[in-house]
C-alpha positions as CSV (number, residue, x, y, z in Angstrom):
1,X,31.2,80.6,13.3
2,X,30.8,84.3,14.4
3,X,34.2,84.7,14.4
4,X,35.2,83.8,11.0
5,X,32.0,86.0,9.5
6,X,34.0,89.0,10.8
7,X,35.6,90.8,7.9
8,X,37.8,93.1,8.6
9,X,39.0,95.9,5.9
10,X,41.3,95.2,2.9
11,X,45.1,96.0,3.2
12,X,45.2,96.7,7.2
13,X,46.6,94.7,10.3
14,X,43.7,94.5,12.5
15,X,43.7,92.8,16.2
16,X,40.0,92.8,17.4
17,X,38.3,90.3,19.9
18,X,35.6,88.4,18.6
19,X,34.7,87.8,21.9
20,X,34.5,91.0,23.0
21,X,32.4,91.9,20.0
22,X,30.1,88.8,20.7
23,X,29.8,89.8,24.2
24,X,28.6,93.7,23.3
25,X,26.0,92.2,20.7
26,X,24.6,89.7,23.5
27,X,23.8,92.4,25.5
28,X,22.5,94.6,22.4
29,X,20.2,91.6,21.9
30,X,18.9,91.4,25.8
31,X,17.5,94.9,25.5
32,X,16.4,94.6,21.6
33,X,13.4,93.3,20.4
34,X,11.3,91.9,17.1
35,X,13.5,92.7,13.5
36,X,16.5,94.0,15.5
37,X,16.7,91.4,18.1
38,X,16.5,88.6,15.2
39,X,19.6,90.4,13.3
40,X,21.9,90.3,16.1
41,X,20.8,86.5,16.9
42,X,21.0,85.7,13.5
43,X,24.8,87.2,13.2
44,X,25.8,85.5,16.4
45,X,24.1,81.7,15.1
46,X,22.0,81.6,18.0
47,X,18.7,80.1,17.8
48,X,17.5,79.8,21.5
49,X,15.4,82.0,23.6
50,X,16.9,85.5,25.4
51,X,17.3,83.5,28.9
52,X,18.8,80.4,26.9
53,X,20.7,83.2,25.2
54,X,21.8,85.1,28.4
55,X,22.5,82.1,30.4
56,X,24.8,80.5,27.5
57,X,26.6,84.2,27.9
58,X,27.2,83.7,31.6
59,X,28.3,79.8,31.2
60,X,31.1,81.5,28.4
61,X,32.2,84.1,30.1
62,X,32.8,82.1,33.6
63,X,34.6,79.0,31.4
64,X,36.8,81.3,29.2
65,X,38.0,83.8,31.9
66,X,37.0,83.0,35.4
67,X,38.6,79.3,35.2
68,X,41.9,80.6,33.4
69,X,43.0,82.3,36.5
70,X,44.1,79.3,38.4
71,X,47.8,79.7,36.3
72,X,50.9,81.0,37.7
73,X,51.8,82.2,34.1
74,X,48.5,83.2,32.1
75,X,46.3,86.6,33.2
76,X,43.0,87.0,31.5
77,X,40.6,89.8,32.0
78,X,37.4,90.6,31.3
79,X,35.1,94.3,31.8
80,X,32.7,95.1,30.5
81,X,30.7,98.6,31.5
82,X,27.6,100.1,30.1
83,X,27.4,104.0,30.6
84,X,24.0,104.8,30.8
85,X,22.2,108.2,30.1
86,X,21.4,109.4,33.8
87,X,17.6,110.9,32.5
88,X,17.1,107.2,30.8
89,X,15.2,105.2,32.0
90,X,16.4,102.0,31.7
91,X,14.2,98.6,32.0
92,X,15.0,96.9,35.6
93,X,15.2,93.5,33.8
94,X,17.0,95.0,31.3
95,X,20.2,96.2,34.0
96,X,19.3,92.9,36.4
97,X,20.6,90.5,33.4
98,X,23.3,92.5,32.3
99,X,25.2,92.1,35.9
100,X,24.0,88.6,36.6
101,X,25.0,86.7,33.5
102,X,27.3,89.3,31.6
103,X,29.3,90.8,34.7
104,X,28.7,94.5,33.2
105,X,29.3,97.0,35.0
106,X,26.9,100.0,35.0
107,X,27.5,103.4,35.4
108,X,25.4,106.6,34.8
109,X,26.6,109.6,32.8
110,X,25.5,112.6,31.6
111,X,25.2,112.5,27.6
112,X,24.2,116.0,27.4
113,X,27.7,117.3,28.1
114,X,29.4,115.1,25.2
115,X,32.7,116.4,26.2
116,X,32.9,115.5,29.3
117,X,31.5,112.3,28.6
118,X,34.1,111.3,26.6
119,X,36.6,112.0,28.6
120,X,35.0,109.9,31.5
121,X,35.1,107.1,29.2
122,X,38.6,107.3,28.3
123,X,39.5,108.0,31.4
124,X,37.7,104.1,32.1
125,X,39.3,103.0,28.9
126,X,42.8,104.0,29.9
127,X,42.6,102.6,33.4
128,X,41.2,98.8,32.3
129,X,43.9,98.4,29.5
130,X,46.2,99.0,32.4
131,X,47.5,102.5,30.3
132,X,48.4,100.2,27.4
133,X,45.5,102.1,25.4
134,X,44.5,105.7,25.7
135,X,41.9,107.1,23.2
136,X,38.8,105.1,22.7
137,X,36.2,107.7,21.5
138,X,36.1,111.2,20.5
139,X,33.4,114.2,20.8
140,X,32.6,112.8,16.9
141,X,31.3,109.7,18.5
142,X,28.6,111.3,20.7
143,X,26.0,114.0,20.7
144,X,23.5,114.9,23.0
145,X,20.7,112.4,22.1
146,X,23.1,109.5,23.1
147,X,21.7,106.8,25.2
148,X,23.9,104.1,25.7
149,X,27.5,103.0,25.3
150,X,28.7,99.7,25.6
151,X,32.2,98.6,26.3
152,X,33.9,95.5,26.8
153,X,37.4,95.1,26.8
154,X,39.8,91.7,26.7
155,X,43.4,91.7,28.5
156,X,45.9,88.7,28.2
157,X,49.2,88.4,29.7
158,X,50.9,84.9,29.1
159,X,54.0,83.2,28.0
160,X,54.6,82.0,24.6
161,X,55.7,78.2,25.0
162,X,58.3,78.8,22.4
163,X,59.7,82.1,23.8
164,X,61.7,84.5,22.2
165,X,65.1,85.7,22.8
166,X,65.0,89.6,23.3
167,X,68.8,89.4,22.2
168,X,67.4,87.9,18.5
169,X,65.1,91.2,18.4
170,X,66.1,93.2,15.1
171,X,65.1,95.9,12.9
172,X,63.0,94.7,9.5
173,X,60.3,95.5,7.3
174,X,56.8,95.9,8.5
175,X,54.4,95.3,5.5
176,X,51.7,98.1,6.4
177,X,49.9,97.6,2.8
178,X,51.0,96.3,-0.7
179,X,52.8,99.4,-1.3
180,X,53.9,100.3,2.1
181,X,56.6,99.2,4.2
182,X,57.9,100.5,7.7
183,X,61.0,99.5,9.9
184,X,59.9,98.4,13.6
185,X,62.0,96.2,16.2
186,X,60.9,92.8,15.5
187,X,61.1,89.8,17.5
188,X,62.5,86.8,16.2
189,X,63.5,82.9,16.4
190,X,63.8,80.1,14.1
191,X,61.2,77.1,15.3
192,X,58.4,74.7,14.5
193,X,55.3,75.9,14.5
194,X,51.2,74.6,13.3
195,X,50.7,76.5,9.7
196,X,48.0,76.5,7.5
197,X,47.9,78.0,3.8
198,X,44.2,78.7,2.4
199,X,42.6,80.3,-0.8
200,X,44.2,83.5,0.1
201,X,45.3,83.2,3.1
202,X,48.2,81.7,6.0
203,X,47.8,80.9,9.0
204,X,50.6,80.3,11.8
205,X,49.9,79.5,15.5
206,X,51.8,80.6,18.5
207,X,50.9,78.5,21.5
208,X,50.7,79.9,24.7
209,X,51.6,78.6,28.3
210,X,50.3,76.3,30.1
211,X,50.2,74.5,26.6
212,X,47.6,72.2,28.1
213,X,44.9,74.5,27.8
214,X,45.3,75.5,24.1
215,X,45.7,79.2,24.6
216,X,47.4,80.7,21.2
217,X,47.8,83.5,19.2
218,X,46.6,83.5,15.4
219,X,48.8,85.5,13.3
220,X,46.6,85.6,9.9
């Protein structure tokens, strides 16, 4: 249900990770408490207790990537880091459940220098996205009085179970906006695939290898 309360701006091609997102706001919610706790719990549907709450975290997290591994053709990933002001101090509990049922990673840094700062988490960014992604956050994003950063990012390498043909790969229109239109190298075959037409929307799925396990990508 979290997933599809995500709106995501009008007229732009947005990936994001719901999961990802869900996972940051867990641990928001471990170290939150009275009106701000109940916001993130009420955004995420979750009605339990914080250790029902964290546990259900670690129980997701160990199903969704831990026990994908197991496949020859399918690579999923999972970190997630918290970069913690060094002169914080930070509750014991607080750090104890974010390794034990998040798998967080944390990491002290110095806030005060925002330059350097940033660069340090780039630098993190840029090396868990395997160079695929460089600039996460600029010197806009934090100022001295920063406190904590949370980061948590998703990587997927599979095989489509309908592949495509690199020699079917051809120049066409990219629709960017209503108004806008770009030419990009496109990949392309002519197949069945599940579709779904809403209100004001279509849906098409592309399944992924091992097709047992129902990993697919949404194109929306």
């Amino acid at each position: 249900t979290f997933s599809f309360d995500l709106e995501m701006p009008a007229q732009t091609n947005t990936i994001y990770s719901p999961f990802s997102i869900g996972t940051t706001l867990g641990i928001c919610e471990v170290g939150a408490r009275e009106n701000t706790q109940k916001q993130i719990k009420e955004a995420l549907h979750f009605t339990g207790n914080q250790n029902t709450f964290a546990k259900g975290f670690k129980e997701l997290i160990t199903n969704v990537i831990q026990k994908e591994n197991g496949y020859p053709n399918l690579t999923l990933s999972m970190e997630t880091v918290l970069f913690m002001e060094k002169d914080f101090d930070f509750l014991p509990q607080f750090q104890s459940v974010v390794v034990k049922n998040f798998f967080g990673d944390l990491r002290n840094i110095d806030f005060k220098n925002p330059s350097k700062a940033v660069q340090e988490m780039n630098r993190w960014f840029f090396q868990q996205t395997g160079g695929n992604l460089g600039q996460l956050f600029t010197d806009k994003d934090i100022n001295p009085d920063t406190k904590l950063v949370v980061v948590s990012t998703l990587f997927l390498k599979a095989y489509f179970e309908k592949a495509f043909d690199t020699a079917n790969t051809r120049i066409k229109p990219f629709h960017v906006a209503k108004d806008k239109d770009i030419q990009i190298q496109t990949m392309y075959q002519k197949n069945s695939f599940p579709y779904y037409k809403g209100e004001n929307f279509q849906v098409v799925e592309l399944a992924y290898q091992p097709i047992d396990k129902q990993f697919a990508l949404w194109i929306i």
